[in-house]
VOBA-1610 file (N, C-alpha, C; in pm, whole numbers, padded with zeros to 5 digits, always signed):
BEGIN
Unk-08481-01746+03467Unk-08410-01757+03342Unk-08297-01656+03339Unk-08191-01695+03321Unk-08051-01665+03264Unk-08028-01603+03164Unk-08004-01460+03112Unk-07985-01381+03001Unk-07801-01449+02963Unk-07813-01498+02799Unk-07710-01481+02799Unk-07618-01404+02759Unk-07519-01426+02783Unk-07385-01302+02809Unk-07332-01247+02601Unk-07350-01122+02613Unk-07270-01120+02509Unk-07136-01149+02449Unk-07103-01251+02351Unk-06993-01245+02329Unk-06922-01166+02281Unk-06774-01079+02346Unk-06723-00983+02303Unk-06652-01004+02178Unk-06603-00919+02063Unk-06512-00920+01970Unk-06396-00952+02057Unk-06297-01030+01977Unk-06173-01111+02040Unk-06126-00980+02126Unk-05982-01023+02160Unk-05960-00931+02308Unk-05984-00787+02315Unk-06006-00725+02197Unk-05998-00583+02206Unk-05908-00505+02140Unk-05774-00534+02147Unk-05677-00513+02067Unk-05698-00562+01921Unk-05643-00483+01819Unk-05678-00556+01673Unk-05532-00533+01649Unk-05487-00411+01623Unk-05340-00431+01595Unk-05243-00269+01694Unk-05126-00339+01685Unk-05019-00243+01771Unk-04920-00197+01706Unk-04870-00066+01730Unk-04742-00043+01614Unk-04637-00037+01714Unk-04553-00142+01757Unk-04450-00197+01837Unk-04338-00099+01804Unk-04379-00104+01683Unk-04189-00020+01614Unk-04217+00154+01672Unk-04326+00213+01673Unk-04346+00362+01740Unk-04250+00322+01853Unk-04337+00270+01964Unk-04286+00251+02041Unk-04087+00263+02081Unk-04086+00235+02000Unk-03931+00168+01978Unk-03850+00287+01929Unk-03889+00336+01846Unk-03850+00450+01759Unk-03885+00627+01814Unk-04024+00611+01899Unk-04058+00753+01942Unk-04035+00740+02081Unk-04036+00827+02155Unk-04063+00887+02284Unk-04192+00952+02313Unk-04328+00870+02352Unk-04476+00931+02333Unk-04502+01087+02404Unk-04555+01149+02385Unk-04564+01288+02471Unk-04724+01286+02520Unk-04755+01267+02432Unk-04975+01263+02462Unk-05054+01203+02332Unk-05158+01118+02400Unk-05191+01024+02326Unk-05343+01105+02315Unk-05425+01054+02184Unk-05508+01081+02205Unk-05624+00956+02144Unk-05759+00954+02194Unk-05855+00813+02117Unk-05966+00916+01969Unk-05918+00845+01938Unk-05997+00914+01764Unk-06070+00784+01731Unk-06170+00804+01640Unk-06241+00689+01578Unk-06220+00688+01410Unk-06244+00598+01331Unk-06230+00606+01213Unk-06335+00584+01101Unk-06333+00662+01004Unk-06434+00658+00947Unk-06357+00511+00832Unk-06437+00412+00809Unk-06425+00286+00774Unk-06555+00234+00647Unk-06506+00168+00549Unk-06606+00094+00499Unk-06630-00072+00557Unk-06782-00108+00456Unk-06794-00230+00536Unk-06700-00311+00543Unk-06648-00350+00444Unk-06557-00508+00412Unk-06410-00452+00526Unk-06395-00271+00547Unk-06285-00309+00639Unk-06310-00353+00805Unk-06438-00331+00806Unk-06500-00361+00963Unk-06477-00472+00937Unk-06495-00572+00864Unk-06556-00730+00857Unk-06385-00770+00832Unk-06261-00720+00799Unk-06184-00743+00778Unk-06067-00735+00926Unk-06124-00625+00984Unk-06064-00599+01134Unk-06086-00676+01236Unk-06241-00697+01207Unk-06292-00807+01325Unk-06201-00945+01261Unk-06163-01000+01198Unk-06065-01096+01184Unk-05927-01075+01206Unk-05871-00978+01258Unk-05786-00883+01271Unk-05682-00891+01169Unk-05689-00855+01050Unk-05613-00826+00952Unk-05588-00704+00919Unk-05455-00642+01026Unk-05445-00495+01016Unk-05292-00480+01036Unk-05243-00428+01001Unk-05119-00357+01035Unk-05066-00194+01057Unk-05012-00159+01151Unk-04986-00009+01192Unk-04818+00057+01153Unk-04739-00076+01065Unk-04599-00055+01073Unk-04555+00086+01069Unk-04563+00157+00927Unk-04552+00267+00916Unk-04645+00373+00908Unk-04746+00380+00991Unk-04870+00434+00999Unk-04835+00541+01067Unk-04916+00700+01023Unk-04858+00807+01061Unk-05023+00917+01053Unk-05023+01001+01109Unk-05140+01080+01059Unk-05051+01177+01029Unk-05138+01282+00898Unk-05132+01402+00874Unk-05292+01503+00862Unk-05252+01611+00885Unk-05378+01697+00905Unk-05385+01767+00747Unk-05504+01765+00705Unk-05503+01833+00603Unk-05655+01882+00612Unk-05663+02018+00551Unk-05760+02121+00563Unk-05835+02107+00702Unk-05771+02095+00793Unk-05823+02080+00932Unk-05917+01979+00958Unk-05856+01846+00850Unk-05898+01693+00919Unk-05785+01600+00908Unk-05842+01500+01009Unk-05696+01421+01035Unk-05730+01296+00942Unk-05567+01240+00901Unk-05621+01139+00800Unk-05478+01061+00872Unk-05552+00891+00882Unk-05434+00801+00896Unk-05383+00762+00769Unk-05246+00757+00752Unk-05185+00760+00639Unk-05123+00615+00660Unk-05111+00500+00596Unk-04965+00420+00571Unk-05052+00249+00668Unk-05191+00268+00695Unk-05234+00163+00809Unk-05262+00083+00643Unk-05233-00063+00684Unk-05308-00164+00597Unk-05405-00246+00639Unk-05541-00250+00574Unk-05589-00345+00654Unk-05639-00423+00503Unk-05596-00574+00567Unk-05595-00633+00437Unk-05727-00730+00392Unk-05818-00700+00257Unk-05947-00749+00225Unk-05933-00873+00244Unk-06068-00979+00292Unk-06050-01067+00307Unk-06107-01149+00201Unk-06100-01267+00185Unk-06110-01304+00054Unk-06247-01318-00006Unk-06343-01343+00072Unk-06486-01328+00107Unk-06552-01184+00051Unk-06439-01098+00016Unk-06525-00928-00009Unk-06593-00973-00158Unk-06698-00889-00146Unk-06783-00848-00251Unk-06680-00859-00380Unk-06753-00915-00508Unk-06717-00858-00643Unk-06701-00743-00677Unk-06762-00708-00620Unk-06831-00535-00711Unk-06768-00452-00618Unk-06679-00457-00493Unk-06673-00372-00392Unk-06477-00390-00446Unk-06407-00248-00497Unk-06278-00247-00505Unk-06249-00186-00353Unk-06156-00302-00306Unk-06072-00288-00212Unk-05937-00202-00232Unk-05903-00107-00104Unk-05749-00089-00135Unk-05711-00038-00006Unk-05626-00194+00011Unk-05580-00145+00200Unk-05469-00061+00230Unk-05444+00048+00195Unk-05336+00139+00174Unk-05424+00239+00201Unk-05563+00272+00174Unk-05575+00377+00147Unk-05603+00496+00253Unk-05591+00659+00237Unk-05605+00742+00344Unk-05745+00704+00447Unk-05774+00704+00585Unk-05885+00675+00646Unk-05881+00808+00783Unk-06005+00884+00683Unk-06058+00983+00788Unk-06035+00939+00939Unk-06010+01024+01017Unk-06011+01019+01218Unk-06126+01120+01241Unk-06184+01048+01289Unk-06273+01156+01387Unk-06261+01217+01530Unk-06213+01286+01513Unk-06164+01365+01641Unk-06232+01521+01659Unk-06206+01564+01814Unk-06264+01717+01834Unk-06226+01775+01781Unk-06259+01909+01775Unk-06162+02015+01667Unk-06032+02032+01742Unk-06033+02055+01954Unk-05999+02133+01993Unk-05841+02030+01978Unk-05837+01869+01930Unk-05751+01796+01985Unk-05676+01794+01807Unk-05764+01813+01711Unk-05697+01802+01612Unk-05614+01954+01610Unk-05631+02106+01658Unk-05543+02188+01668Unk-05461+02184+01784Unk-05479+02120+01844Unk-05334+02087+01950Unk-05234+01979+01868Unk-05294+01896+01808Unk-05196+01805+01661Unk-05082+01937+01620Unk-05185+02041+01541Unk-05159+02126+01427Unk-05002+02179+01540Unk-05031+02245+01632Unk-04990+02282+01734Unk-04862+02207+01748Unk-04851+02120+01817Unk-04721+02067+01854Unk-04674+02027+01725Unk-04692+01946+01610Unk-04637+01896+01493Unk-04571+01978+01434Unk-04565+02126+01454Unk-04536+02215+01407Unk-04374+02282+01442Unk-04366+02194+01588Unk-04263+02213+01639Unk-04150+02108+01574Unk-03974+02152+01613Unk-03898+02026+01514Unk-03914+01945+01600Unk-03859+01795+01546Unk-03890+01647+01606Unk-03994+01637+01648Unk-04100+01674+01632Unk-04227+01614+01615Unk-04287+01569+01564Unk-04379+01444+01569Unk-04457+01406+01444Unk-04595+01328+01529Unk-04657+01283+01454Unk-04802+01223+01467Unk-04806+01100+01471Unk-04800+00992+01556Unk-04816+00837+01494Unk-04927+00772+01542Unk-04996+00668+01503Unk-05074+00584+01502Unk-05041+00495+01594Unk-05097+00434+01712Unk-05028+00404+01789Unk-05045+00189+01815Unk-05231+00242+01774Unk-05316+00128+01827Unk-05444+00125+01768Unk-05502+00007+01735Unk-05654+00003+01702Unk-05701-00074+01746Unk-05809-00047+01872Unk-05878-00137+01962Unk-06000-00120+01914Unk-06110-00184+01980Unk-06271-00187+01958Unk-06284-00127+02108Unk-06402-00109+02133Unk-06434+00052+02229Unk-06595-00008+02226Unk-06646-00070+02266Unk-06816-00158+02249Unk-06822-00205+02106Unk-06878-00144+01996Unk-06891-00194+01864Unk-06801-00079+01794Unk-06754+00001+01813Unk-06666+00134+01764Unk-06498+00075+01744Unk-06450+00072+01611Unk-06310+00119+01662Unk-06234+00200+01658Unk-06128+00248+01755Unk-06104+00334+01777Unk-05971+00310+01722Unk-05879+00438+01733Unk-05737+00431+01743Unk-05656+00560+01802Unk-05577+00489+01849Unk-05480+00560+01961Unk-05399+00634+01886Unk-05389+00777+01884Unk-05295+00831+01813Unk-05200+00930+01955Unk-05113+00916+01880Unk-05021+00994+01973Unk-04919+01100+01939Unk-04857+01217+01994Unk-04773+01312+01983Unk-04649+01267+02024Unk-04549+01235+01921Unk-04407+01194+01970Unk-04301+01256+01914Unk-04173+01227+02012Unk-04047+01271+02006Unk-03967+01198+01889Unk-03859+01142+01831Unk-03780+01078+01759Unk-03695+01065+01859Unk-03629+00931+01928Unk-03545+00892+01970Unk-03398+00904+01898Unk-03291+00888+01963Unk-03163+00875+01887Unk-03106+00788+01960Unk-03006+00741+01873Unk-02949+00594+01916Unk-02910+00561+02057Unk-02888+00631+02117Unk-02816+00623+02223Unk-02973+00616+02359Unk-03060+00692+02303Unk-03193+00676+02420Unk-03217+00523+02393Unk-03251+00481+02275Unk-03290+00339+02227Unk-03199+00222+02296Unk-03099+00266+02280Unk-02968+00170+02401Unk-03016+00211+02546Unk-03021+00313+02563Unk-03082+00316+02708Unk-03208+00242+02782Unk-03278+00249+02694Unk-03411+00192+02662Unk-03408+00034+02712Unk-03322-00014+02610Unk-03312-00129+02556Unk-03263-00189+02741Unk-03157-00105+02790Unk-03045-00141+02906Unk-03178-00164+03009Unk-03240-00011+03053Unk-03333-00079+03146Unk-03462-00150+03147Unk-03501-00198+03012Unk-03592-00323+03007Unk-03551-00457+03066Unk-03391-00476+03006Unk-03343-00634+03053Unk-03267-00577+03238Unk-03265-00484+03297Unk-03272-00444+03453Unk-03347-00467+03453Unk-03492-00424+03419Unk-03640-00449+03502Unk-03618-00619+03519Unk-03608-00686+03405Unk-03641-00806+03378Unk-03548-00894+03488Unk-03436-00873+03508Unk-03272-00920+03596Unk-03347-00887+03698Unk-03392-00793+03757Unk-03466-00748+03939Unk-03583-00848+03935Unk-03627-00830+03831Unk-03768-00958+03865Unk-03743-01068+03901Unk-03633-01129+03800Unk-03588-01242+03812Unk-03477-01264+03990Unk-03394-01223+03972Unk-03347-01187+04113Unk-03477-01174+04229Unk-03576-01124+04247Unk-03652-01110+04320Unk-03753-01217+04352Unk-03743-01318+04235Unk-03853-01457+04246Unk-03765-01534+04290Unk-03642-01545+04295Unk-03572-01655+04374Unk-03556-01627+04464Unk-03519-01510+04537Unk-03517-01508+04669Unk-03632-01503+04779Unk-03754-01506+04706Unk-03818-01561+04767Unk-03858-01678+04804
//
């Protein structure tokens, strides 16, 4: 007899903040977990989340994601007030939340939210230490993505 296979939560990824990307220059990332109520677990696993302007700040030496939405699904409890805006504890080491305190402290630095994946039944999220780009890196940026893309392409035909 054949044990069957667990089915995983969809791919793993729940949501990505594309625009960091775009906007920062990452320096060091780190995986934090979040402290969550039920209806937002049951709301993630459908992946109804967004990271647009999602940012952490440290306050009294805990980290809080600021600006993530994750939006109730229509199915939540009566009695249970939803509010997908609101601050959501990170659980992180001490030693990684004062390396936060640490670099953020420096100018052009800031804290962003990067990613929220599932991790077995846990989710997690990717936070990271970044730079602020200026217009001219973002054009740069921009130049050698469509090179990578022109060499690829160049490189499948000649074969």
């Amino acid at each position: 007899m054949s044990k069957a296979k667990k089915k995983s939560p969809s791919s793993g990824t729940i949501a990505l903040n594309k625009r960091a990307r775009h906007e920062y220059f990452i320096d060091q990332k780190f995986e934090a977990g979040l402290q969550l109520a039920g209806w937002e677990v049951k709301s993630l696993r459908e992946g109804k989340a967004q990271l647009v302007d999602s940012y952490v700040i440290i306050h009294q030496n805990e980290a809080y994601l600021i600006g993530a939405r994750i939006t109730p699904l229509l199915s939540a409890s009566t009695h249970v007030v939803c509010e997908p805006l609101r601050q959501r504890k990170l659980l992180m080491h001490r030693r990684e939340i004062d390396r936060i305190i640490q670099i953020t402290e420096q100018k052009g630095k800031t804290c962003a939210a990067m990613a929220l994946y599932w991790k077995g039944n846990k989710i997690k999220c990717e936070v990271a230490l970044v730079t602020g780009k200026k217009d001219h890196d973002k054009r740069d940026t921009a130049k050698e993505r469509d090179w990578a893309r022109d060499k690829e392409r160049l490189m499948k035909h000649r074969i």
